[in-house]
C-alpha positions in Angstrom: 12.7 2.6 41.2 13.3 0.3 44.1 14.3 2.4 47.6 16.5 0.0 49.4 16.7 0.6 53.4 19.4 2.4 55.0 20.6 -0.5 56.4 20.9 -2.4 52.8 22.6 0.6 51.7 25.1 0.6 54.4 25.8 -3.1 53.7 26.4 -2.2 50.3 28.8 0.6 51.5 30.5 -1.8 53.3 31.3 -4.1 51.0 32.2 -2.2 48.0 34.6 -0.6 50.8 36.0 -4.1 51.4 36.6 -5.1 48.2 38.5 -1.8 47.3 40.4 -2.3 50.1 40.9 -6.1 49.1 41.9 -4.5 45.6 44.3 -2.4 47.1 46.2 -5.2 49.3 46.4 -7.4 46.0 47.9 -4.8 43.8 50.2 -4.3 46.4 52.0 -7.6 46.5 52.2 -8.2 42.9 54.0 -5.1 42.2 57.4 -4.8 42.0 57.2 -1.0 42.2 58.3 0.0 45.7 56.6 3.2 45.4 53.5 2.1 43.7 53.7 -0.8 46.3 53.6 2.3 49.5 51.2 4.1 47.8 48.9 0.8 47.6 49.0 -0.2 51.1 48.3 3.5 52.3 45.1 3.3 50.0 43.8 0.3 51.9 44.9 1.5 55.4 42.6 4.6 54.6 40.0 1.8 53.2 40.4 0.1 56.4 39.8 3.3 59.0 36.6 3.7 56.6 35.7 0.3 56.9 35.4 1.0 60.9 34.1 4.0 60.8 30.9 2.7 58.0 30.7 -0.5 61.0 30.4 1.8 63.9 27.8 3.7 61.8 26.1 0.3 61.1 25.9 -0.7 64.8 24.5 2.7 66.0 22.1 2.7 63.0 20.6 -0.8 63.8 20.4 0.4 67.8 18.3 3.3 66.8 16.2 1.5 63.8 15.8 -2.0 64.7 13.7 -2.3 61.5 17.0 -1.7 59.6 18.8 -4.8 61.2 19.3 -7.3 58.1 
């Protein structure tokens, strides 16, 4: 088994975050569904506040373990 780093693992957080947020945006505007349409952009706005949240926790994990920096 390979044991990434916390800081690959945090990237990988990250992204996958972004993309389901990404998801969420695209579902949004190609439904007609005014409800589903709400419910879609509230789901990435929470995405979004976890986005900046897993990027603070990025930034203070690279200030304390420089070895994590990628």
């Amino acid at each position: 088994m390979i044991s990434l780093t916390v800081g690959t693992q945090m990237q990988q957080a990250i992204a996958g975050v972004q993309s389901a947020s990404a998801t969420m945006k695209t579902f949004a505007l190609e439904t007609q569904d005014q409800q589903a349409k709400k419910e879609y952009q509230q789901l990435a706005q929470s995405l979004d506040s976890a986005l900046q949240t897993l990027k603070k926790r990025q930034q203070f994990i690279e200030q304390q373990e420089p070895q994590y920096k990628q």
